[in-house]
Each structure stands twice: as C-alpha cells, then as structure tokens.
C-alpha positions as CSV (number, residue, x, y, z in Angstrom):
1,X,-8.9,91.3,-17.9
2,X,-5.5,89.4,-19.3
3,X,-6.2,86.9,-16.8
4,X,-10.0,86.4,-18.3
5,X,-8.5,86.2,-21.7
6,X,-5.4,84.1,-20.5
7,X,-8.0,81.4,-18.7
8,X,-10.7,81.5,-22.3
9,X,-7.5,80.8,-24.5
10,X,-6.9,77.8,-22.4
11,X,-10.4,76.4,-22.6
12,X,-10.4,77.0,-26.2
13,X,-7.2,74.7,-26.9
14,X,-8.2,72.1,-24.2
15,X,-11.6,71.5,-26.1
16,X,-9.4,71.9,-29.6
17,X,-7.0,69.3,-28.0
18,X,-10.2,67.0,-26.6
19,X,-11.8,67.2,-30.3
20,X,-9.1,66.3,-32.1
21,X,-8.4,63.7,-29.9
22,X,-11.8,61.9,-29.7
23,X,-13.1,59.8,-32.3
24,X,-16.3,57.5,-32.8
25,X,-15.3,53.2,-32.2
26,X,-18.0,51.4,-33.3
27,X,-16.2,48.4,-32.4
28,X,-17.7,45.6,-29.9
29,X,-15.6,45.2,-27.1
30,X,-14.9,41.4,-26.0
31,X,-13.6,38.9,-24.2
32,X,-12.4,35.4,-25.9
33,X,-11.7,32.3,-25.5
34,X,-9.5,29.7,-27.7
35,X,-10.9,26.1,-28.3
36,X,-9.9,23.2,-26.9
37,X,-9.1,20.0,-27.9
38,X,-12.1,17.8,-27.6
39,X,-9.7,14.3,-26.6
40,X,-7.6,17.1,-24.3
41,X,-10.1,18.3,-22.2
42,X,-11.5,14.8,-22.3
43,X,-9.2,13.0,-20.4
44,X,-9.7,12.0,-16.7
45,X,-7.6,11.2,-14.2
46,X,-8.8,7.8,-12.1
47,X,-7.1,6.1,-9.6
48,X,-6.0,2.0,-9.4
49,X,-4.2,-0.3,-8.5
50,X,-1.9,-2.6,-10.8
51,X,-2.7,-6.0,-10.8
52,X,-1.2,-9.1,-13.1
53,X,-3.3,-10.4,-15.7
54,X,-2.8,-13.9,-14.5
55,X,-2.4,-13.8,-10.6
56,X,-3.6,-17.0,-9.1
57,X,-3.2,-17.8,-5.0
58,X,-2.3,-21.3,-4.4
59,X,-4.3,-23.2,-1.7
60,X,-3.1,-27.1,-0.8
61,X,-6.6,-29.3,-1.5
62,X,-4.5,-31.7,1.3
63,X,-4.6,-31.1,4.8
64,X,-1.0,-32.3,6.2
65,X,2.2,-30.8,7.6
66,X,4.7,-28.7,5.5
67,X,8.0,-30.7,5.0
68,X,10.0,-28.0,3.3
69,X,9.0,-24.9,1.1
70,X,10.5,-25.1,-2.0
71,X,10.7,-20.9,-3.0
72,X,11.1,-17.5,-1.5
73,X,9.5,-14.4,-1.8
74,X,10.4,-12.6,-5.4
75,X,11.4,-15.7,-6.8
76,X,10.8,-16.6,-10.7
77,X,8.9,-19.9,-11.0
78,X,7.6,-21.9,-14.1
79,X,4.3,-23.8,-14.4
80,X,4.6,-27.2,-12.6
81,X,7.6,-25.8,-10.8
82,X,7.4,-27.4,-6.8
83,X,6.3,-24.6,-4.4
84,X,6.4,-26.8,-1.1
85,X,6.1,-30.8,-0.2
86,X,3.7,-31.6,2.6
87,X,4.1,-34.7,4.7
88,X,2.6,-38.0,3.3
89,X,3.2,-40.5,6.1
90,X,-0.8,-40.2,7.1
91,X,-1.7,-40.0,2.9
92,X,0.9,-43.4,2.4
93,X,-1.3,-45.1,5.4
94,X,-4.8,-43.9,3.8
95,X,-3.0,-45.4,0.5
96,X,-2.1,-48.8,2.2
97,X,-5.8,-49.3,4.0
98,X,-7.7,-48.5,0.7
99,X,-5.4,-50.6,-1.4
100,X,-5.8,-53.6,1.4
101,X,-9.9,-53.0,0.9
102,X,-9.7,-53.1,-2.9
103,X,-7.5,-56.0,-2.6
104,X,-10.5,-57.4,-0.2
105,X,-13.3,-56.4,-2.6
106,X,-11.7,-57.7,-5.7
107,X,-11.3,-61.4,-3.3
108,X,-14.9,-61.1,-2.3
109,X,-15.9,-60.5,-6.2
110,X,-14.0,-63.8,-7.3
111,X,-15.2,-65.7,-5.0
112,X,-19.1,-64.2,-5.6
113,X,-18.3,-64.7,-9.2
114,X,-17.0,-68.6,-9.1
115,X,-20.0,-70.3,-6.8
116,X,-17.3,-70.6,-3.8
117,X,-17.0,-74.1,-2.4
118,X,-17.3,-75.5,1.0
119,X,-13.5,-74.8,1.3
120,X,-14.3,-70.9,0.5
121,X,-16.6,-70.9,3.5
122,X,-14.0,-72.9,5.8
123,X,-11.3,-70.1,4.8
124,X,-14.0,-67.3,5.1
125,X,-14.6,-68.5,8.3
126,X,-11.1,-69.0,9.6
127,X,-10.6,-65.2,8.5
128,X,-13.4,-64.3,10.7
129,X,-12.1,-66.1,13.6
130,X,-9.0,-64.6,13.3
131,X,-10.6,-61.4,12.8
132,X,-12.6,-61.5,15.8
133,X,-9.2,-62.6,17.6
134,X,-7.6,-59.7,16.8
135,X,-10.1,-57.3,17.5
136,X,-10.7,-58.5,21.1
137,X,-6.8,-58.4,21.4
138,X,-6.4,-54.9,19.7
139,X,-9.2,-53.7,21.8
140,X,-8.0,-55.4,25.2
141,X,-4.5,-54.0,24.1
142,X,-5.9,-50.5,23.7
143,X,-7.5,-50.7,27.1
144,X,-5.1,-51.3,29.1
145,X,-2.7,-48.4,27.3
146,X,-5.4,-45.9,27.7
147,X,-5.5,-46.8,31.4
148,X,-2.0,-46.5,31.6
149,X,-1.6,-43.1,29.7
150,X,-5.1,-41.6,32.0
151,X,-2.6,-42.9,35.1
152,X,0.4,-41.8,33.5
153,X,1.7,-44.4,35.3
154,X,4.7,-44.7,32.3
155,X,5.4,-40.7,32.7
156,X,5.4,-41.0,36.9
157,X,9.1,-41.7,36.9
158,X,9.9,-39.0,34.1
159,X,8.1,-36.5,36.4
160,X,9.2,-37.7,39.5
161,X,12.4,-36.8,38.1
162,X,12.0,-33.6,37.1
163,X,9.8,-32.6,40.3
164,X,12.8,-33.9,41.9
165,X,15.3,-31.5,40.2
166,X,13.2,-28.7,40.3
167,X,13.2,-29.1,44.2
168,X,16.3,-29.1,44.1
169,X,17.1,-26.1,41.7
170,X,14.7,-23.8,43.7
171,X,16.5,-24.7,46.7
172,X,20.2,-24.2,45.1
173,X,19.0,-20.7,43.8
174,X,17.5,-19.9,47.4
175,X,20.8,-20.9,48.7
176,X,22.8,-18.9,46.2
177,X,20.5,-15.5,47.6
178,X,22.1,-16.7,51.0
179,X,25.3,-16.3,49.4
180,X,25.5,-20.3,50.7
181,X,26.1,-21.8,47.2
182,X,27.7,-21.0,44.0
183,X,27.1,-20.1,40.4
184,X,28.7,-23.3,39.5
185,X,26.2,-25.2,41.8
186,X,23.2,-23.6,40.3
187,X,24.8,-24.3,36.6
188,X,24.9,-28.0,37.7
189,X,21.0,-27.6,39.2
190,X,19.8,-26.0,35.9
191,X,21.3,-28.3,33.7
192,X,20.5,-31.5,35.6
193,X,16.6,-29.7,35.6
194,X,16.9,-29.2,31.7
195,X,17.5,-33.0,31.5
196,X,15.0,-34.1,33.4
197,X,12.3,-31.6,31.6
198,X,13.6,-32.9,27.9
199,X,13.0,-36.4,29.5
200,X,9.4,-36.2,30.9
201,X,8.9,-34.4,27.4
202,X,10.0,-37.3,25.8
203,X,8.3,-39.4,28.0
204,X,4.7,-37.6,27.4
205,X,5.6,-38.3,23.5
206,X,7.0,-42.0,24.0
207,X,3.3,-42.9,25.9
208,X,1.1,-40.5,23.6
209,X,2.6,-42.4,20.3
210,X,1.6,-45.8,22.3
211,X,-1.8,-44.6,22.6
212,X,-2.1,-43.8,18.9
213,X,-0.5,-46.7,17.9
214,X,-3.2,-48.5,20.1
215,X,-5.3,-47.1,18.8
216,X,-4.8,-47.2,15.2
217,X,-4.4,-51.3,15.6
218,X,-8.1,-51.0,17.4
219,X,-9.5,-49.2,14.6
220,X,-7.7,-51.0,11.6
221,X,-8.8,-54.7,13.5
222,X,-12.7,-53.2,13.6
223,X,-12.3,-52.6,10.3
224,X,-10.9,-56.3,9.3
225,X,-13.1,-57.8,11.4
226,X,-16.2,-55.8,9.4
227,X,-14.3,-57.2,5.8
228,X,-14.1,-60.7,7.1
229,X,-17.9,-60.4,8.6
230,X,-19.0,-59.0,5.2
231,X,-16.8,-61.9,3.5
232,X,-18.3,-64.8,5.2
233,X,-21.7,-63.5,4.2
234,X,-21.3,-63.6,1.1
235,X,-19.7,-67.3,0.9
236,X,-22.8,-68.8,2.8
237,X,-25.0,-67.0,0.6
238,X,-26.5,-68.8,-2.4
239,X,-24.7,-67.2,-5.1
240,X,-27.1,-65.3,-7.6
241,X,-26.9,-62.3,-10.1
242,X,-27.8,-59.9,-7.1
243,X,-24.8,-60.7,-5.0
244,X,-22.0,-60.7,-8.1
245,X,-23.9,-56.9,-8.9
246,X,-23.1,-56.3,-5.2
247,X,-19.8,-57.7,-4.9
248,X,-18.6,-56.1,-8.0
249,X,-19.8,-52.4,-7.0
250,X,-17.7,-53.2,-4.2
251,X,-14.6,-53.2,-6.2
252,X,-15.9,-49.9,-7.8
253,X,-15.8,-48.3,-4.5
254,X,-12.4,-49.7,-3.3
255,X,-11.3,-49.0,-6.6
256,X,-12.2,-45.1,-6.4
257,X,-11.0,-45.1,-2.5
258,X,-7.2,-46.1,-3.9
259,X,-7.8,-43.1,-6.6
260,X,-9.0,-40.6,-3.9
261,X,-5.7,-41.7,-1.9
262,X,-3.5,-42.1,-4.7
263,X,-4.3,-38.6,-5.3
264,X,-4.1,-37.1,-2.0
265,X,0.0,-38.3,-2.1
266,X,0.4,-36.4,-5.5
267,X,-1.8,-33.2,-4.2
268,X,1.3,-33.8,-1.7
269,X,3.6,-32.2,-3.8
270,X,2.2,-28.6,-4.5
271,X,3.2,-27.0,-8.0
272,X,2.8,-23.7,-9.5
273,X,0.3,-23.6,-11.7
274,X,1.3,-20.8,-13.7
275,X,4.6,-18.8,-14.8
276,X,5.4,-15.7,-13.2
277,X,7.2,-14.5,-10.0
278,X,5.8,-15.6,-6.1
279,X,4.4,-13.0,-4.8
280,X,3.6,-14.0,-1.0
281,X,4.8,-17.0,0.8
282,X,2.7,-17.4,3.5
283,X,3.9,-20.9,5.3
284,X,6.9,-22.4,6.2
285,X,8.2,-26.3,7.5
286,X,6.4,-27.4,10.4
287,X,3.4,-25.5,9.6
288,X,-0.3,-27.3,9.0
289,X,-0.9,-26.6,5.6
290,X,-5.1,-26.5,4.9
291,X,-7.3,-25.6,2.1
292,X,-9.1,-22.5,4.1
293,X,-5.7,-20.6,3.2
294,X,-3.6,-19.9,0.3
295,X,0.1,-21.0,0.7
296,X,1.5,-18.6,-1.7
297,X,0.6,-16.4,-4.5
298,X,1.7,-16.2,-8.0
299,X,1.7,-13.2,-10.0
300,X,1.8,-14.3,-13.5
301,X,4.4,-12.5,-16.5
302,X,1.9,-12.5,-19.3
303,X,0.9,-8.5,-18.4
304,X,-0.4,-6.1,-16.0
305,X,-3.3,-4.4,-16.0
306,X,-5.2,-1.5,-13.5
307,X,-8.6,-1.4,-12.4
308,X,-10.3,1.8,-11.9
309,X,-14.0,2.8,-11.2
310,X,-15.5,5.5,-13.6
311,X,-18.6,8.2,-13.6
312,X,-21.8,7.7,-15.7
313,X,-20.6,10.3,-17.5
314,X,-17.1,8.9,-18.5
315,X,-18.2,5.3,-18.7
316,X,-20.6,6.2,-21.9
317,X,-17.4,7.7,-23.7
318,X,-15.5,4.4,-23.4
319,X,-15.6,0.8,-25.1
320,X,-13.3,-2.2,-25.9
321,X,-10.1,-0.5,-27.1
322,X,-10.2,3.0,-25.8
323,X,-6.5,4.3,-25.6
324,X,-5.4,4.9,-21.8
325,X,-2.4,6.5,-20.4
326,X,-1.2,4.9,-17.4
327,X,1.3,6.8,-14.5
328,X,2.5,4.9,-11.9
329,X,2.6,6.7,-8.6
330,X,6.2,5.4,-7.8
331,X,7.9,6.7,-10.9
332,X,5.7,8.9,-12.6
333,X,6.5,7.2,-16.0
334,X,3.6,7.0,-18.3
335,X,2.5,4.0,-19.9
336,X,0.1,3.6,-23.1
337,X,-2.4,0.9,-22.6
338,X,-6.3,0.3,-23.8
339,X,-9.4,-0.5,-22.7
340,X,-10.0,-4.2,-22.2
341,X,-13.4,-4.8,-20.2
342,X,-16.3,-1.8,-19.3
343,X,-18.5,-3.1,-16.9
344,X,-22.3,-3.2,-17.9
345,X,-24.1,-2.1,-14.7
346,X,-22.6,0.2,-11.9
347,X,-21.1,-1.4,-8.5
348,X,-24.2,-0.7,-5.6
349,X,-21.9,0.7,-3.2
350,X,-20.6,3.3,-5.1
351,X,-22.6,4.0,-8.5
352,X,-19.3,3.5,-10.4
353,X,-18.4,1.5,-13.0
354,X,-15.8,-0.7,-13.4
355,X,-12.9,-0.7,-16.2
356,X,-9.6,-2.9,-16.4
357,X,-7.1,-1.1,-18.5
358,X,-4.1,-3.8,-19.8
359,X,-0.7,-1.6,-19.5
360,X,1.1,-2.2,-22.8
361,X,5.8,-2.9,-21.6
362,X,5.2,-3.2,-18.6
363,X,7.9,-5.1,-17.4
364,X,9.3,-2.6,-14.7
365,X,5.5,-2.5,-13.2
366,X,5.1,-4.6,-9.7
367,X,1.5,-5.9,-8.8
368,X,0.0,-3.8,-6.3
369,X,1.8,-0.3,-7.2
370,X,-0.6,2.5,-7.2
371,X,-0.9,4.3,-10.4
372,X,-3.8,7.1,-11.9
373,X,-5.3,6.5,-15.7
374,X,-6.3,8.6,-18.3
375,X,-8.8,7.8,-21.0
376,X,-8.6,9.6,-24.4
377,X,-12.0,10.5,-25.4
378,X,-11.0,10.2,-29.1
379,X,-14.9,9.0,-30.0
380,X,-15.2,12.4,-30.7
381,X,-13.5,12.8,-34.5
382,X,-14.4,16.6,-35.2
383,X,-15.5,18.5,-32.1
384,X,-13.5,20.4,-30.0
385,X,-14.6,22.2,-26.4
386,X,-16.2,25.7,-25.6
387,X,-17.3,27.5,-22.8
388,X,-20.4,26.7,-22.2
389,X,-21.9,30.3,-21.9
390,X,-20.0,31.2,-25.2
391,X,-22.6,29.2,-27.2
392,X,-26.3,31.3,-27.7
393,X,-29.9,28.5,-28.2
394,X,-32.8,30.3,-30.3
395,X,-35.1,28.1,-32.3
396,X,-33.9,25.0,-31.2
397,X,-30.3,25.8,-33.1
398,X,-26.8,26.9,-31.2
399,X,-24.6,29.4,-32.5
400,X,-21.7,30.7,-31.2
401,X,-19.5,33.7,-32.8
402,X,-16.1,33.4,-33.5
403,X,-13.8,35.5,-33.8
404,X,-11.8,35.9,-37.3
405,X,-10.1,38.3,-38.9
406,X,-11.0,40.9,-35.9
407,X,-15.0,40.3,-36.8
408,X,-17.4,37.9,-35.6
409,X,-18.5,35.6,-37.4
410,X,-21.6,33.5,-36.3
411,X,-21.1,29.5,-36.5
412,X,-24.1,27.1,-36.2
413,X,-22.5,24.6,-34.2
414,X,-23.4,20.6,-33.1
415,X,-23.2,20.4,-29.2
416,X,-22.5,17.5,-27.3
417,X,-21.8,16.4,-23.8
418,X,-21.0,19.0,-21.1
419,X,-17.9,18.5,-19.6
420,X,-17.3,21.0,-16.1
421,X,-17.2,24.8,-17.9
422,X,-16.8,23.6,-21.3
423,X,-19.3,21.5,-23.7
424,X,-18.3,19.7,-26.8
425,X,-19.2,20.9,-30.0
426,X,-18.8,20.3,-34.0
427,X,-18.5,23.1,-36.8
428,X,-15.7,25.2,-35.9
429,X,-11.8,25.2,-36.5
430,X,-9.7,23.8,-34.1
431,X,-7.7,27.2,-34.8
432,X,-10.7,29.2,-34.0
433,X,-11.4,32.1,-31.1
434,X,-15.1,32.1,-30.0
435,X,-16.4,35.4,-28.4
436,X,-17.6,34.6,-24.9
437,X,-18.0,38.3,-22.9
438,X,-19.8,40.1,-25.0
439,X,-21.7,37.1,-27.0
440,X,-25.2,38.3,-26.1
441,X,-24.2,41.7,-28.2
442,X,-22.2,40.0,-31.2
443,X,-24.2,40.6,-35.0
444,X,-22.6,38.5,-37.7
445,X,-20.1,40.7,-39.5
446,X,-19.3,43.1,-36.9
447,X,-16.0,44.8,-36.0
448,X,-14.5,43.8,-32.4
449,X,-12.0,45.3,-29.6
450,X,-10.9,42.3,-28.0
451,X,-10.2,42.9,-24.7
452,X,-8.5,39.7,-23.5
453,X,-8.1,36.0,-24.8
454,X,-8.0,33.0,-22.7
455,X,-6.0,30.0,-24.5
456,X,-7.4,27.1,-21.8
C-alpha cells in the first residue's frame, strides 16, 4: 500500500511539475533571410583578355629583302620611329626605268606639241635604228649566255674541280679506315674539298648573275626599242589636236609610274605608325619581307582595355559607362574601369554579346594577360535582392513580410529581374529581414520565433 501511495505522489508532482512548466506560444516559428545588396549580388564574373586600345600590326606594302631590323622585342618606339629598312637596289632600278620613260614621254610631247621638222624625223629615226641595233645585239647576247648557263659550260671547270676533290676525299677517308693515311691527310682532303665547293658555289652565282644581267639588257632594249618605235610614229604623223591629247596623257602616265616608284623606295623604310612598345618582331635581315604578313606588332601606350562576352540577361543591365572591376589573373590586383562599347546584336556562334571594358592606371597591365570582370549593376537606385520564394503574388501585387521588431510586417514590394535564388525588388530597407520559411503562414502584425537567419 506505501508503495501505491509512494508511485500516485510521484505522478501527482510530475503532472504539477509538467503544468507549471508548459505554457501557450502563439508565436510563428520562422526562418529568415537578410537582404542583399542589389549592385552586390549583381555583379558577374566574365572572363577576357587585355588588349591595348591602339594595337596596330605592321605589314610592308613593298615586296623586297630585309637589310637590317631596326628594334627588338619590348622595345619603346615613337610614331615614325624606323622599325626595319628593306633593300632598294630593285625599287632604285624601277625608279631609273620610269624616270627614263617620263623623260621619253615628256620628249615625245615637245616634239608632238612643236610640228617637229624633217630633222625630228631623221633623229627619230636614227633612235630607232639604234634601237633596233641594240635589241638584236641584247637579244643575240642573251642567247648565247642562256646556252652557255643550260651547258654550264662556265661551271664545268668549278665542278670538275670539286668532283675531283671529292674523289679524292672519299678515297683519303677509305684509306684512313685502312689505317693507310692520316688525320692530317684527310684535314688536307677536306679542306682542299671545302675550296672547291665554295668555288663551284661561286661559280653557279658568277653565271646565274650573267644570265640576269642578260637578261635585264634584253628586256630594257625591247622596251627602248618599243619608245623609239612609238617616237618615230609620232614624228611622221601629221601633227593635230588628237596626237598632242595623246602625247600629253603620255606624260601623265610616266609621270604617275616615277610616283608609284618614288614611293616604293620610301615604303622602303618601314616606320611605326604609332607610340607604344613592339610587341612581336616577326622578321629578321635576309628575310623576304611581303605584304601577306605583318613584320611586327605595335601595342600602343594610350590604354588597355578587356573584351568579354556577356548573357542576355547581363547585357540589358549595362550601357556606355557602367562601372567595371577588372582582376588580372597574374596578380590578382583589381582595377576600376567602365563600360566603353555594348554590342547591339549577339555573336552567332555563341549567343553572347560583346563588351570592351577600358581599364582605368593601367600601366603595369601587358597586352594579352588574362584577367575576369565585374560589372556593377548600379542601374538599380533603390532595390535590393530576396529570395525568390520569400516574396507571396495575389491579385497581381507581391508582398513579402519582413521581419521587425520580432513581428511581421507585410511590405508590398516592386519586383524586378531574377537573378539565380534571388529576384530584385523595391520597397524595403536595406536593413531589413524578410520571413522566407514560414511566409505562406505570416498575418501582418503577428508575433514570431525566429528559428534561424541567413545574412547571404
């Protein structure tokens, strides 16, 4: 019986103890969420590449052999500074012929222009004569070279030569395997074969430059013989209007023939065109310079800037201006910069847009480094970011409830662009605490337990 009693007493206190201990909490129990900051949660991260400004490649507009380069790689220039000097013996020559045809012309429009006399057709003629003199001669001359180099009957002894002393170095070297002839001997055989190869080489030069030379005199007496043809012409012909019109367009072409070869020695000498440091040097003396390639590269000093590709949904948040943060990859330093061009239409390969960022001090930057961007979405004066399911639609208005003082208080809010979790909005604080588990339950007014808070 004490032990019925005993076991009742102890009920009794428990379900004293569990009454006093209980009590009714009316309050909601939620989960929140702190906003963010619209331009914080706005900024992307893009990648680029850094680029000068003013970055030209310069490409020779002569064809012609390199006769020194001027720079090296890294090295500060100034505009008009010389980058390189290509050969002009061939440009000089061009120079020479067209200044001999203008000199031609200009004769041929005097003597068009005066009526010549019977002693203008006797010199006219003459010239022909001797014209066609020289061009049988040249052209004879030429023959007989050309046969001459086909035979190569001026490189037979050069050759004979050198056949002779490679005979004779095999045979040394075959004896030395014998052990029937010295190092010394086969010194003497080598050296006396490296003679004879540098002399049949200079032999195949010697009768090459005799061919060209032939060559050139065939070409340049064809020619003279086609001026003094053209000039005697013109002195039989009764002189009339026609023929001065004629002779003097003549001298307009010769005329612009001596420019275009006047102007092929100056594009001789190849300048910088800009101010800024060389960036690739990509010939060197003895090298055929031509205009299908660039000779060097010039990365201008008047900026840097990077050019990254954006989403449709980043390219409508920025404009002419937009501030950027630059971070090189190399250094992790961050540059300010701004917005300078947002391209209108999206690239077809990848749906992107394109936006070139200038990079304000950037003097330590180097074109080609790597480096990410971030734009600041400030366009957005006034909103901050959410989550999205923190914010409640009913009769075409959104509401979220914040929380304040420990109540909720419901806020008809503005909402903007959906960014990941979060969506932009406008009316709340950027101090404020919006209720996000639990928001379904929330009543203006009401009293809440909050469970947890999330600052972003």
């Amino acid at each position: 019986m004490k032990k019925v009693i005993s076991v009742f007493l102890c009920a009794a206190m428990l379900l004293v103890s569990l009454a006093a201990c209980s009590g009714t909490d009316n309050r909601l129990s939620v989960t929140t969420a702190k906003v963010k900051s619209s331009d914080t949660l706005a900024a992307a991260d893009y990648s680029g590449i850094i680029h000068s400004t003013q970055s030209t490649a310069v490409i020779s507009t002569v064809s012609a052999k390199v006769a020194s380069v001027n720079v090296k790689l890294g090295q500060k220039v100034t505009a008009g500074d010389v980058l390189m000097q290509l050969d002009t013996s061939d440009a000089e020559l061009a120079l020479k012929q067209a200044q001999a045809g203008l000199d031609t012309a200009n004769a041929s429009y005097q003597k068009v222009a005066s009526a010549g006399s019977k002693q203008a057709e006797t010199q006219a003629h003459q010239a022909l004569v001797s014209a066609q003199n020289e061009s049988r001669d040249a052209a004879s001359n030429y023959k007989l070279i050309k046969d001459q180099f086909d035979k190569n009957i001026s490189v037979a002894p050069a050759q004979a030569a050198y056949d002779h002393a490679k005979s004779e170095y095999d045979r040394i070297s075959y004896l030395l395997s014998l052990g029937e002839a010295s190092q010394n001997d086969v010194k003497t055989a080598q050296s006396t074969l490296t003679s004879a190869s540098a002399q049949l080489e200079s032999a195949k030069a010697s009768a090459q430059t005799a061919l060209n030379a032939a060559n050139s005199r065939q070409i340049n007496a064809q020619n003279a013989l086609k001026t003094a043809q053209e000039n005697y012409n013109l002195t039989l012909n009764a002189i009339n209007p026609e023929n001065v019109n004629a002779a003097k367009a003549s001298v307009d072409s010769a005329a612009v023939a001596v420019e275009v070869a006047q102007k092929r020695i100056t594009d001789s000498t190849v300048k910088s065109p800009i101010s800024g440091a060389v960036g690739a040097v990509n010939v060197k003396a003895g090298d055929l310079a031509a205009p299908q390639a660039p000779a060097f590269q010039i990365v201008g000093d008047s900026g840097m800037e990077v050019t990254v590709n954006v989403t449709e949904t980043m390219v409508r948040k920025l404009a002419v201006g937009t501030k950027a943060t630059v971070i090189p990859a190399v250094t992790g330093e961050k540059f300010s910069g701004s917005v300078t061009e947002v391209a209108a239409m999206a690239t077809a390969q990848t749906g992107m847009f394109t936006v070139k960022v200038s990079v304000d001090n950037a003097t330590d930057l180097k074109d080609g480094m790597q480096a990410s961007v971030s734009f600041l979405g400030d366009n957005n004066t006034g909103a901050v970011l959410v989550p999205v399911k923190s914010v409640l639609t009913a009769d075409g208005k959104s509401t979220v409830f914040a929380a304040r003082s420990g109540k909720a208080v419901q806020v008809e809010v503005t909402v903007g662009d959906t960014q990941g979790a979060y969506v932009s909005v406008k009316g709340l604080n950027p101090d404020d605490e919006v209720i996000v588990q639990g928001v379904n339950k929330a009543k203006n007014g009401a009293d809440l337990h909050i469970v947890s808070n999330s600052n972003g």
